[in-house]
Structure formats: C-alpha cells, structure tokens
C-alpha positions as YAML, in Angstrom:
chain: A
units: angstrom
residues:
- id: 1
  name: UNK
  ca: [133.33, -6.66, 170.14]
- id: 2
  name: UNK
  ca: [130.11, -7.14, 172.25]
- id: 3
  name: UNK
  ca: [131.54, -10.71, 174.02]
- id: 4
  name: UNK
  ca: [128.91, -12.74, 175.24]
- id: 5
  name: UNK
  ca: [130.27, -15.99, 177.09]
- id: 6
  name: UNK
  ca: [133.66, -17.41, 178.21]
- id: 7
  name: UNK
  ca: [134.32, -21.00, 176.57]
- id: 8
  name: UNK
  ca: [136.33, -23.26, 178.16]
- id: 9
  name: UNK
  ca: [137.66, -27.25, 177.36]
- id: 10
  name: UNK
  ca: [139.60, -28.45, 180.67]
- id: 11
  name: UNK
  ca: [141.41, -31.95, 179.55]
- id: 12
  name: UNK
  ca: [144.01, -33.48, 181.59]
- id: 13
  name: UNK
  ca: [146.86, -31.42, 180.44]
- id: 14
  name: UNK
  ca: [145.51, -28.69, 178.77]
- id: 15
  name: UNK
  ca: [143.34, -26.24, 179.66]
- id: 16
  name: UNK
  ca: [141.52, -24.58, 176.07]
- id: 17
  name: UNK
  ca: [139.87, -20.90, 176.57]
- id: 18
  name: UNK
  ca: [138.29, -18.57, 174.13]
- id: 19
  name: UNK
  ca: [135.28, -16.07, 174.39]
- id: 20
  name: UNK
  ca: [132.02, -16.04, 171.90]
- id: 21
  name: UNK
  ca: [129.38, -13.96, 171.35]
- id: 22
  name: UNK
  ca: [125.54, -14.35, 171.56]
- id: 23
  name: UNK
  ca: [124.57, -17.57, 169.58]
- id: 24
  name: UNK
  ca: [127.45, -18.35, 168.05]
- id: 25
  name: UNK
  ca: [130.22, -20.92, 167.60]
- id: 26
  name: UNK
  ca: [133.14, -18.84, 166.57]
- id: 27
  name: UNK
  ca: [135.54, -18.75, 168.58]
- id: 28
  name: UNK
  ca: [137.88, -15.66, 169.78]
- id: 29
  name: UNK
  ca: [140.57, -14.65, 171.81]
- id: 30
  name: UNK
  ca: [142.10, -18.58, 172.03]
- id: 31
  name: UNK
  ca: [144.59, -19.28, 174.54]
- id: 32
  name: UNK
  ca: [145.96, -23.15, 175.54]
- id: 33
  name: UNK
  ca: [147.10, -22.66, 178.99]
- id: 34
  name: UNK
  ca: [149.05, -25.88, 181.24]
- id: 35
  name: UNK
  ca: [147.23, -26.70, 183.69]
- id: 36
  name: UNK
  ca: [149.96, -27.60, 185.85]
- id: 37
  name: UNK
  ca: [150.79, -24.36, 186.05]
- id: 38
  name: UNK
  ca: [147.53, -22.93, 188.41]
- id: 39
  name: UNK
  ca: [146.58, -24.55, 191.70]
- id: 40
  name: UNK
  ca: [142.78, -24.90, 190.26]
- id: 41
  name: UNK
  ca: [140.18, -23.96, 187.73]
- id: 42
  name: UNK
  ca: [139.67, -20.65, 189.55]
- id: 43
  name: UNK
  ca: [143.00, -19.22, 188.61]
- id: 44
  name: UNK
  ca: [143.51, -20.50, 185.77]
- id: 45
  name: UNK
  ca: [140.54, -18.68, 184.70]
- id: 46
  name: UNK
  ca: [141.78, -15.64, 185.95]
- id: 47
  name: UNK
  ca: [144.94, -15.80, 184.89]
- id: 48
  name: UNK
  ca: [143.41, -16.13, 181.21]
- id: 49
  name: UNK
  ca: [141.18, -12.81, 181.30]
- id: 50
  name: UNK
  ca: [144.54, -11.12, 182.84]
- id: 51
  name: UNK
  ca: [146.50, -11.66, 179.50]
- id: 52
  name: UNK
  ca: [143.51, -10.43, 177.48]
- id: 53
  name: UNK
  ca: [143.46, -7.40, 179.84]
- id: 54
  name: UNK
  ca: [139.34, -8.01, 180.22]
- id: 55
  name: UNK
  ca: [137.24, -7.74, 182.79]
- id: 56
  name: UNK
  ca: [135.51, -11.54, 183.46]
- id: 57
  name: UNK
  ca: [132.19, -12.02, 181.91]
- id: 58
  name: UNK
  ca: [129.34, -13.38, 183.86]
- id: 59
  name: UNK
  ca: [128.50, -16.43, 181.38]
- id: 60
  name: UNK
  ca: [130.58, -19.39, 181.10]
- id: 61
  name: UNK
  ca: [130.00, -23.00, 179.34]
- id: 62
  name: UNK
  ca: [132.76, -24.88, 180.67]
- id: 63
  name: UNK
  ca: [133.90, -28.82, 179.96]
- id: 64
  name: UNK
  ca: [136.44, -31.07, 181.67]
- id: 65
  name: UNK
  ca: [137.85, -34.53, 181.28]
- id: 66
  name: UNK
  ca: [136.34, -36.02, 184.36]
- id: 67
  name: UNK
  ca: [132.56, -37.07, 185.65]
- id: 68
  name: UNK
  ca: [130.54, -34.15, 186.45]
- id: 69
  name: UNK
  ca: [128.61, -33.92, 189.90]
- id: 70
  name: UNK
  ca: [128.62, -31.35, 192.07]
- id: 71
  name: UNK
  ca: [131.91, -31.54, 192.45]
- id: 72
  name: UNK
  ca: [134.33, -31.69, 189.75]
- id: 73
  name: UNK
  ca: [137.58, -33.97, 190.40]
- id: 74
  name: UNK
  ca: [139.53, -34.26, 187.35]
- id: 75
  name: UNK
  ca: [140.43, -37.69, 186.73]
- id: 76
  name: UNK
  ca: [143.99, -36.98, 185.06]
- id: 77
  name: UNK
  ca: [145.11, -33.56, 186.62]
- id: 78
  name: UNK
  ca: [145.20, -32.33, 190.12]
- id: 79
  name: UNK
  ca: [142.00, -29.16, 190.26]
- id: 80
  name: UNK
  ca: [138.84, -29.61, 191.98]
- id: 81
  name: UNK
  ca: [136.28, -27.84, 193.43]
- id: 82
  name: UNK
  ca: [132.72, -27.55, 194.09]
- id: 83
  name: UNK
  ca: [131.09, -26.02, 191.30]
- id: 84
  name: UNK
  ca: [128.39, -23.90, 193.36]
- id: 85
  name: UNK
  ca: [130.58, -22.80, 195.10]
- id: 86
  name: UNK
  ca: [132.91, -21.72, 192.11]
- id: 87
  name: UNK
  ca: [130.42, -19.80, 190.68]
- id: 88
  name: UNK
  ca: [129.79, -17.96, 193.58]
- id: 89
  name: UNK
  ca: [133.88, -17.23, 193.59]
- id: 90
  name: UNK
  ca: [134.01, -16.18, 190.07]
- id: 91
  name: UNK
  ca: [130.16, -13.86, 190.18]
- id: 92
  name: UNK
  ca: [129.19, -15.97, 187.36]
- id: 93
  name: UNK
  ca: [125.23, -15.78, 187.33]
- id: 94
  name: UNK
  ca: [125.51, -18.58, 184.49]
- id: 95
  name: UNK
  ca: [127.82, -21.73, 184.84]
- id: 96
  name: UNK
  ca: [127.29, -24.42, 182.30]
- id: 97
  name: UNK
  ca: [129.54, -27.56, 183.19]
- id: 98
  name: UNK
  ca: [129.86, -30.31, 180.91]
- id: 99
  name: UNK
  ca: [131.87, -33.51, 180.59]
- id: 100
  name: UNK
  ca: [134.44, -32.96, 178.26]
- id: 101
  name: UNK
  ca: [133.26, -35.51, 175.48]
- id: 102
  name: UNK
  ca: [129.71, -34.31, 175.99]
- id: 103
  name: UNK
  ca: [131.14, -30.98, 174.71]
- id: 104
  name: UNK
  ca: [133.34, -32.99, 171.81]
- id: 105
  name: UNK
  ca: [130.15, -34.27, 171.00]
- id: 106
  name: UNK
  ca: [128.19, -31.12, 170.48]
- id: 107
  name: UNK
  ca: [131.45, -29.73, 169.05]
- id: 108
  name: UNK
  ca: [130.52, -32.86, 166.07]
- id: 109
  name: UNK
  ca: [127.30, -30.80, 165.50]
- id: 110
  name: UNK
  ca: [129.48, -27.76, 164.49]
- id: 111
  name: UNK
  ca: [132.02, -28.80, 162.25]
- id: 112
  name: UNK
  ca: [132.75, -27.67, 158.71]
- id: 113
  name: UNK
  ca: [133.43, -30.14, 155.77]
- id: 114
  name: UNK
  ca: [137.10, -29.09, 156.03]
- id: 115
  name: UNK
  ca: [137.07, -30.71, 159.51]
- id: 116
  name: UNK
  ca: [136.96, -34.25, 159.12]
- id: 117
  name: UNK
  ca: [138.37, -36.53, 157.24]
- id: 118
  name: UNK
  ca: [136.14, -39.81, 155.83]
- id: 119
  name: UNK
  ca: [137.76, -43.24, 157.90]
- id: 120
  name: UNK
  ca: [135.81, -45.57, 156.40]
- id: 121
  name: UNK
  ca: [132.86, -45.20, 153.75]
- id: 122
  name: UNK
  ca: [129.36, -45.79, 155.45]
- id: 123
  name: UNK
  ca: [125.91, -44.36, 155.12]
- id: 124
  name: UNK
  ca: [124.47, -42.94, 158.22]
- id: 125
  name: UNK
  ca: [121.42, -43.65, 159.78]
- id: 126
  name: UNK
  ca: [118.45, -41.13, 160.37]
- id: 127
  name: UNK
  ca: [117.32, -41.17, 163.56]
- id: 128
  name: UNK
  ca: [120.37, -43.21, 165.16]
- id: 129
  name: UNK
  ca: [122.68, -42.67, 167.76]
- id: 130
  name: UNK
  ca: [126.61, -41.49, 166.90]
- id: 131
  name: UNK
  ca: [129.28, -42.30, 168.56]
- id: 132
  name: UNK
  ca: [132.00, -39.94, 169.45]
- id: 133
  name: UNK
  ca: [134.99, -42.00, 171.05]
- id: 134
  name: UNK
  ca: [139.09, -40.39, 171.06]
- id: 135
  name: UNK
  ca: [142.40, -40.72, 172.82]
- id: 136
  name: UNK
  ca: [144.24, -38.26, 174.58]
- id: 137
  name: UNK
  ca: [145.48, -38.02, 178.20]
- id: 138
  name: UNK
  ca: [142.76, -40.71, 178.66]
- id: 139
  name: UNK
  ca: [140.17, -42.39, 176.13]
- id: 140
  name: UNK
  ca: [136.99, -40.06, 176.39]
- id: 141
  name: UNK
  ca: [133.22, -41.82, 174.77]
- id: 142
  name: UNK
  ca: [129.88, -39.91, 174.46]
- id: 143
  name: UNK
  ca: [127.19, -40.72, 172.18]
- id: 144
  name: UNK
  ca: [124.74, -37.91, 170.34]
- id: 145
  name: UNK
  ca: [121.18, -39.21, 170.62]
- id: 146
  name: UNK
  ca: [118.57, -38.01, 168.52]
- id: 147
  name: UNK
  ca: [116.08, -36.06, 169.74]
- id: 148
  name: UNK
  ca: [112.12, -35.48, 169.39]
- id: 149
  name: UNK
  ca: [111.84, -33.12, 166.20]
- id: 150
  name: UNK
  ca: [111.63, -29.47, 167.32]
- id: 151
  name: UNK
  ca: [110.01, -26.92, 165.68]
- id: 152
  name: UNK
  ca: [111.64, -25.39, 162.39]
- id: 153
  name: UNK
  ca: [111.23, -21.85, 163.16]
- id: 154
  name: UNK
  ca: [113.73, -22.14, 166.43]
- id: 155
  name: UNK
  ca: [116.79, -20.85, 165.88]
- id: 156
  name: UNK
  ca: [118.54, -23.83, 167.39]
- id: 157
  name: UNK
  ca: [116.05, -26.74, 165.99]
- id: 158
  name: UNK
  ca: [119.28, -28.10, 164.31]
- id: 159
  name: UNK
  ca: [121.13, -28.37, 167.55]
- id: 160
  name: UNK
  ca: [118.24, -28.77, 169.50]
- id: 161
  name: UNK
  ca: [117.49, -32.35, 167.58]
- id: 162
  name: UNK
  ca: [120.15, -33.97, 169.71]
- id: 163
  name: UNK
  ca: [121.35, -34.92, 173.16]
- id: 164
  name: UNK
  ca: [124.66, -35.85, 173.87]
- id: 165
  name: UNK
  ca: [125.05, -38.48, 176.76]
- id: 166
  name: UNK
  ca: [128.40, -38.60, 178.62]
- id: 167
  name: UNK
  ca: [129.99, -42.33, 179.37]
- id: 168
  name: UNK
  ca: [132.84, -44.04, 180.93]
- id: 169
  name: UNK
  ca: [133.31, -46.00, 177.88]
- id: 170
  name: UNK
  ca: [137.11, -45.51, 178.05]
- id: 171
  name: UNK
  ca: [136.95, -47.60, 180.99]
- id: 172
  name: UNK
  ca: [135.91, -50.92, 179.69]
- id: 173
  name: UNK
  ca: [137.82, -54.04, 179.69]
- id: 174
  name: UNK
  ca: [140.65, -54.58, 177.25]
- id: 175
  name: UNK
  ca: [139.65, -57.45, 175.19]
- id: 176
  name: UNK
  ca: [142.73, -58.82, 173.21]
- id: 177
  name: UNK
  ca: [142.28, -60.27, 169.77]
- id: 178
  name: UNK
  ca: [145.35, -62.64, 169.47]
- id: 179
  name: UNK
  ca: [148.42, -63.58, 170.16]
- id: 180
  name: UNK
  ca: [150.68, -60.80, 170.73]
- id: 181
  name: UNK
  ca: [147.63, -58.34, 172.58]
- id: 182
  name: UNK
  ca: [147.36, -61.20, 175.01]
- id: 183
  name: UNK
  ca: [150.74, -60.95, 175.86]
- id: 184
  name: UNK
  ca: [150.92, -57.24, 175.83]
- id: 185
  name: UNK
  ca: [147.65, -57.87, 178.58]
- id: 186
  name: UNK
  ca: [149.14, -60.31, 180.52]
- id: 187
  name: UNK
  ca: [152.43, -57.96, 181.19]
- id: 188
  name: UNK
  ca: [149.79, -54.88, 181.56]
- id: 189
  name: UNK
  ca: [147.68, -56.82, 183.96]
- id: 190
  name: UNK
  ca: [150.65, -57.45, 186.49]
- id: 191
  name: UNK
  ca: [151.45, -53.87, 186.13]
- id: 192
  name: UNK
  ca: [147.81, -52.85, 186.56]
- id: 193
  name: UNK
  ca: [145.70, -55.66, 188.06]
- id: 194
  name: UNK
  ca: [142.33, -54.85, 185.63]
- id: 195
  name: UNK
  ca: [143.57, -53.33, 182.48]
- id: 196
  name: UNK
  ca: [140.94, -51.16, 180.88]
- id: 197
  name: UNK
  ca: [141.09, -49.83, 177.90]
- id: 198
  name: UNK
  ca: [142.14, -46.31, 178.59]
- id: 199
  name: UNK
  ca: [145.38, -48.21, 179.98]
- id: 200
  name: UNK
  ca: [146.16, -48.44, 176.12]
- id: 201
  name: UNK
  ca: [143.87, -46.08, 173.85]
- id: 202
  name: UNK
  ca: [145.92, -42.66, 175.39]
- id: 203
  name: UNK
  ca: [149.16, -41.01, 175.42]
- id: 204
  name: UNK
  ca: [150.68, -42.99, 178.68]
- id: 205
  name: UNK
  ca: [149.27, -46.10, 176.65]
- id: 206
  name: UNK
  ca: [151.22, -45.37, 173.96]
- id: 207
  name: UNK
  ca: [154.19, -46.22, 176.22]
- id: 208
  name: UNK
  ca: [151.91, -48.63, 177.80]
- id: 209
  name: UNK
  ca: [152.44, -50.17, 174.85]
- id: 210
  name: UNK
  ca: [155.95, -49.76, 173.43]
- id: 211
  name: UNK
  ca: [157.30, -50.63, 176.60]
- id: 212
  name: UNK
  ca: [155.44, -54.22, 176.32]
- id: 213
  name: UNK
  ca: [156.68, -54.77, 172.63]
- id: 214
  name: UNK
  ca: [160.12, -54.12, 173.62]
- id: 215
  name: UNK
  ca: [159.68, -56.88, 176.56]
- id: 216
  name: UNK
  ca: [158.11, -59.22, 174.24]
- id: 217
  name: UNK
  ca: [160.42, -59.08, 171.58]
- id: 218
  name: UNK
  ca: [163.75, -58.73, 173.57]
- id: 219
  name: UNK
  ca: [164.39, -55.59, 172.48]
- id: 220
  name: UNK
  ca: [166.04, -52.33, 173.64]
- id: 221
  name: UNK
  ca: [164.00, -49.36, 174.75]
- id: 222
  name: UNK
  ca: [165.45, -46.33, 172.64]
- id: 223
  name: UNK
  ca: [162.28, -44.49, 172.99]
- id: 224
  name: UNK
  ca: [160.86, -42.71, 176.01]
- id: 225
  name: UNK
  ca: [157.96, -41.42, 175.29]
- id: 226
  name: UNK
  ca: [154.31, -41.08, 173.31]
- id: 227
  name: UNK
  ca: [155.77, -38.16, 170.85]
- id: 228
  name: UNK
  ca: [159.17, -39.88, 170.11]
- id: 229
  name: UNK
  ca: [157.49, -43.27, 169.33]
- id: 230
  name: UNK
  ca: [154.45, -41.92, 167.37]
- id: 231
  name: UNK
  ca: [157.20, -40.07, 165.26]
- id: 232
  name: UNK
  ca: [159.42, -42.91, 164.88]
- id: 233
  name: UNK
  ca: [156.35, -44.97, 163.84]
- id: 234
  name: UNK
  ca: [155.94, -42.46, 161.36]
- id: 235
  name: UNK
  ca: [159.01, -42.37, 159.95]
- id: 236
  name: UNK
  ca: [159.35, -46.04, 160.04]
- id: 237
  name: UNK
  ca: [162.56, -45.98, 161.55]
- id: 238
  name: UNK
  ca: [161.76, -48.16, 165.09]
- id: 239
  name: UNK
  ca: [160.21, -51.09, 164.38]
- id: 240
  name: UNK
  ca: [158.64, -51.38, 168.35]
- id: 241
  name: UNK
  ca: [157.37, -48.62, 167.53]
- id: 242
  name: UNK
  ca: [155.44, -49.67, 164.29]
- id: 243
  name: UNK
  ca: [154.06, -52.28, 165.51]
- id: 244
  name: UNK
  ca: [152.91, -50.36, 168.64]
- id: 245
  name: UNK
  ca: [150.89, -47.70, 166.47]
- id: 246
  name: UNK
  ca: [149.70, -50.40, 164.66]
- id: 247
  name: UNK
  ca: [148.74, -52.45, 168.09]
- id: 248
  name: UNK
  ca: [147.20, -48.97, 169.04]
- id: 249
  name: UNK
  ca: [145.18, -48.90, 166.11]
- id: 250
  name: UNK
  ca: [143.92, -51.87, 165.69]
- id: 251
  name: UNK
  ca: [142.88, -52.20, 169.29]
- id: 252
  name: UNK
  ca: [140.87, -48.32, 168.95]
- id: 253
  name: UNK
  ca: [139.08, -50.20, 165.90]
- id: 254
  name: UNK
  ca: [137.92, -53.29, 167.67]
- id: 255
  name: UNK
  ca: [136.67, -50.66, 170.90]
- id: 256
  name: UNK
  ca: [134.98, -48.54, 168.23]
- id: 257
  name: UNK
  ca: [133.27, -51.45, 167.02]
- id: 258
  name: UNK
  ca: [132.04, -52.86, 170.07]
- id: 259
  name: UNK
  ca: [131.06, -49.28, 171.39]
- id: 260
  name: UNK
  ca: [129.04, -49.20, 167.51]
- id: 261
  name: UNK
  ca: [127.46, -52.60, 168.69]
- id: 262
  name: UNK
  ca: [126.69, -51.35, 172.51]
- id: 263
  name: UNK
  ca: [125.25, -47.99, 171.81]
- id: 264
  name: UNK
  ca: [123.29, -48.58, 168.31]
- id: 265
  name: UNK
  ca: [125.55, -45.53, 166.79]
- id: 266
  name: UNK
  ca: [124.69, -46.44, 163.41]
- id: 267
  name: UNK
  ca: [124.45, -42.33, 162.80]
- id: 268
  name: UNK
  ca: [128.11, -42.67, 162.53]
- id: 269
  name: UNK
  ca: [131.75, -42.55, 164.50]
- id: 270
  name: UNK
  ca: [133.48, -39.47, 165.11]
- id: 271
  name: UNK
  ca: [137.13, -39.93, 166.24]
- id: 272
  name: UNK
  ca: [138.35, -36.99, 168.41]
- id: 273
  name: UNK
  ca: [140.97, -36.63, 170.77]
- id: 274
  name: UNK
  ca: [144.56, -34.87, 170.61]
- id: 275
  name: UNK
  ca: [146.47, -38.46, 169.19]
- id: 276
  name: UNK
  ca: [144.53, -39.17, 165.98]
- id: 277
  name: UNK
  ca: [144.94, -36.33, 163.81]
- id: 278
  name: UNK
  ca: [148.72, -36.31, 164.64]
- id: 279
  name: UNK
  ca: [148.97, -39.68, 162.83]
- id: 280
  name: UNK
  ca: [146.35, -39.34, 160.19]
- id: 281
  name: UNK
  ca: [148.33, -41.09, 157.92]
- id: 282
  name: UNK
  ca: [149.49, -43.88, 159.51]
- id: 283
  name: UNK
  ca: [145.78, -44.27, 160.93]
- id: 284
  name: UNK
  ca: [144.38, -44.72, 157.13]
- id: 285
  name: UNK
  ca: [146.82, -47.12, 156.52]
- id: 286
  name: UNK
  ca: [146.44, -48.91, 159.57]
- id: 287
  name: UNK
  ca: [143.85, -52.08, 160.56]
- id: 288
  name: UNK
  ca: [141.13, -49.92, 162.55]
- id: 289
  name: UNK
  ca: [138.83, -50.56, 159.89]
- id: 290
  name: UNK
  ca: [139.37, -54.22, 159.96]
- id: 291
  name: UNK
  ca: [139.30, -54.48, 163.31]
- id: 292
  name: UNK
  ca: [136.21, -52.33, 163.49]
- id: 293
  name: UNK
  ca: [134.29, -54.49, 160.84]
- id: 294
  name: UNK
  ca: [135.56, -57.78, 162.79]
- id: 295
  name: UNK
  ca: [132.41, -58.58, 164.86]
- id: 296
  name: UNK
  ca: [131.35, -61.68, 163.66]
- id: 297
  name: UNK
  ca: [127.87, -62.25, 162.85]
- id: 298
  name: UNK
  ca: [127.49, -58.91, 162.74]
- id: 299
  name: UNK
  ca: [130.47, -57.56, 160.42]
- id: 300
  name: UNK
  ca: [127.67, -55.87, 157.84]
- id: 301
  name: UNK
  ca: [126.16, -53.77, 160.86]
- id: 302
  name: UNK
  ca: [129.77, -52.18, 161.76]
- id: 303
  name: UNK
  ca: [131.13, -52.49, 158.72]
- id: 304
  name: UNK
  ca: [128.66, -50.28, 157.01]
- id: 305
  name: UNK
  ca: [128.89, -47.35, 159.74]
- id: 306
  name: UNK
  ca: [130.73, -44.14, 158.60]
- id: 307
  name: UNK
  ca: [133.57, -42.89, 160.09]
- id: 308
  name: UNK
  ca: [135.69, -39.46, 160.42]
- id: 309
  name: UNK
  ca: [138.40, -38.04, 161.67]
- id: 310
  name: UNK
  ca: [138.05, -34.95, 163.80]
- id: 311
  name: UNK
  ca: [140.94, -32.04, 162.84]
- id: 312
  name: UNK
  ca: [139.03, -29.46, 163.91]
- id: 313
  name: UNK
  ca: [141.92, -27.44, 166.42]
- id: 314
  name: UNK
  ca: [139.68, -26.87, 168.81]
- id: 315
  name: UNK
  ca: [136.34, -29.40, 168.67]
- id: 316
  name: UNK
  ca: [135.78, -28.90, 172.57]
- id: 317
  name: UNK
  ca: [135.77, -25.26, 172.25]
- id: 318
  name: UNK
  ca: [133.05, -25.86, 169.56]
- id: 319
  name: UNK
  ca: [131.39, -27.99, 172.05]
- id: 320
  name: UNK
  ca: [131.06, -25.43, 174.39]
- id: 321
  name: UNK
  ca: [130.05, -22.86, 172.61]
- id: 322
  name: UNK
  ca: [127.20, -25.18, 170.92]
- id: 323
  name: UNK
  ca: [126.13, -26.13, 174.24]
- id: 324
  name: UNK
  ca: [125.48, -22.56, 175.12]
- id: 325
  name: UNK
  ca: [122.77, -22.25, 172.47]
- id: 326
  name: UNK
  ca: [120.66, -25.17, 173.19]
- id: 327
  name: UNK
  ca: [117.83, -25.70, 175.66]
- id: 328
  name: UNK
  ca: [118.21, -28.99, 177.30]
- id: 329
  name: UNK
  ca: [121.88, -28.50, 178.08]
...
C-alpha cells in the first residue's frame, strides 16, 4: 500500500501511531507504545517504523497532551524537544504538530454513527461553537469553531468549515457545589494549594478523590488506584468508591456546563478522553446531566445542548489524520 503520512496522538502515557494514505482518515498499521519506555519523541518514533520493518515517511501530523510552541514540553510525561529541530532529526519535509485535543477535536469531524453514544438529548446549533472536553492522564478542552463557508466543489469543504481552537480549560478552578465537594476541596487544597479542575476530572483524580471520601467518611482505604476503584464502582461493591464516580461525574457535568456557558458551544459536547467510555454505564446513570443543566438562570441554554460519548478507539488518531487534509491547519 502506497502510505502517505505517519499519524501520531502523544498523551501522557500513551503514545498512539498508525500510517494513512493520501486524504484519508483510515487508519493502518496501529501500534500503542509506553512512553516511558523511549527517552523522547524521536525514538519512540523510530522504534515504531522498526517493528513495521518500514522505512520512515517524510510526512507526519503529530498531536500531544501539552501546549504547543516551538518547543514541545509535555505536561504529564517526561519528552521534549524543539520541534524544528526534530524535523530536521527525523528528514521530515512536513511536520504538522497539534495539541492533542485540537486533534480530538478534528477527530469529532470524523466519526461514524457507531462512535458515539447520545448523553443527553439536545438539538444542535448551526453555526455554533462545540465543545470537546475529556479526562484522561489530565482533563484536555478544545472547542470546533465554525468557519466561513468554503466552496462545495473542495474536496475538504466539510472539514474545511471548521477550526478547532486548543485551551487550558482543564485548568480552571474547581468550583464545589455542596457540602461534601467542599470538603473534598478543602482537603485537596492543603494537598495542592489552588486545586484546578484537572486535580479531579483525570485518572490521578480519581484517587484524588477516593482518597478524600475515605478521609471524610472515616473509612479504610482498600483501593489503590483509578482502575480498581472505577471497577469497584462498577460493581457496586465499595461504597467510597460509588460515591467517588459519582463525585467524578457530577463535578465533569457542572465543568461541561460552565465550559457550554464560556465558549457559546451550543453546536454540541463531545466527551473524549480514555476514562469515559470505560464507565459508560455508570456515566448514563450518573448526575452529569443534572449537574450540566444546573446553571441557574440559564438551565434552558445548557440544558438543551446535545451531548455524546466518544468510543471511537482511536479519536486522536482520527484527529490527525483529519488535520492532514485541511488547509488552515
């Protein structure tokens, strides 16, 4: 197969790689790689076209789960370099760098009806932002933003109709909403100083949490980490850890609302992330919506916003590849 491009979605842990061909999305050749395991991006990368037994391609649309400057630090994992300089390493002649939930976001653009999973009822809004907000090793927030119509006979109009803007959204205050969150922020903020909201909405949050709930309620820790707790909330057989997950939940509703209310995303929500779709159940049984909806004066306006539930296996990969096609990438 003629393979055009290397793809590439570089979160904290994980580091996602497939290849694509000209103007398209589907994905081959996937491989998950830790990225604990390489000293940087630059072997990784390497290390990747070594198991396919390929020689490296000269095109590569690349995200990761940190700002991107000229010089990519990741936030939650140990590689950085500078990216002109990386090019040069790797004879790339094209290097597209993105954040990683600017690429979830275009990755939105590409998914299949089998990919989501309706949240809460809505009806989107022509012509209005979207919000793409999820948990994993952090709590990563973009929004899509429509675009200028383009014209019809481009190939990539459809694409080409949005932008996606990268944010620090996961890095917000944590605003608790009664009694128990203001206790779980008061032990959090001794720990922490400023508790954001990333300090709760990821995997280390999880524990974050749990760990709080067992101090509040004078209980034993039995569980030791995000895994064990989300499964034990799922089986309902910890009660810490039900009431964390539900916590967890609740508190991702009330941020998706207020992110609804800050960035006009009445388009509609996309929740992404690795956490969600690994408690899709207890998630559709859980408060979000309520919490979402709970704005006051302005329940109708976030109440009426659509929402899904990304389960697309690999939505940055998507991202990546969709970025590749459009012009203003």
């Amino acid at each position: 197969m003629n393979y055009y491009a290397l793809v590439g979605d570089i979160g904290g842990t994980n580091a996602r790689f497939a290849l694509v061909t000209k103007d398209s999305v589907e994905l081959h050749h996937v491989q998950v790689l830790s990225c604990v395991d390489y000293q940087n991006f630059d072997v990784a990368y390497q290390h990747y076209y070594a198991k396919l037994g390929l020689e490296p391609l000269p095109v590569a649309s690349i995200s990761f789960a940190c700002p991107v400057t000229e010089r990519i630090n990741m936030t939650n994992n140990h590689w950085s370099f500078n990216i002109a300089a990386m090019a040069q390493r790797l004879a790339l002649t094209e290097f597209k760098v993105l954040n990683d939930f600017t690429a979830m976001a275009y990755g939105t653009l590409a998914l299949q009806a089998e990919d989501k999973v309706l949240v809460q009822q809505g009806c989107a809004m022509q012509h209005s932002p979207r919000l793409v907000i999820g948990p994993g090793t952090g709590l990563g927030v973009a929004s899509l933003v429509p675009m200028a119509a383009t014209c019809e006979t481009d190939s990539t109009a459809g694409e080409n109709r949005w932008q996606a803007v990268a944010t620090e959204g996961g890095h917000i205050s944590f605003a608790p909403l009664d009694s128990l969150q203001i206790q779980i922020w008061q032990i959090l903020q001794q720990q922490y100083g400023r508790v954001s909201v990333e300090r709760i909405l990821c995997g280390d949050g999880i524990l974050a949490l749990y760990l709080a709930i067992c101090k509040i309620k004078r209980s034993k820790v039995l569980l030791s980490n995000a895994a064990e707790i989300t499964d034990a909330a799922k089986q309902r057989s910890n009660a810490e850890a039900v009431l964390s997950m539900q916590s967890f939940c609740q508190i991702l509703g009330a941020v998706t609302g207020d992110m609804v209310l800050a960035q006009g995303a009445r388009g509609g929500v996309y929740l992404c992330g690795g956490i969600l779709p690994r408690v899709q159940e207890f998630l559709l049984e859980s408060e979000f919506c309520a919490a979402m909806a709970n704005k006051g004066r302005l329940r109708d306006y976030t109440s009426s916003v659509p929402v899904w539930l990304c389960n697309s296996e690999y939505p940055g990969l998507l991202g990546a590849a969709t970025a590749l096609k459009m012009k203003s990438v």
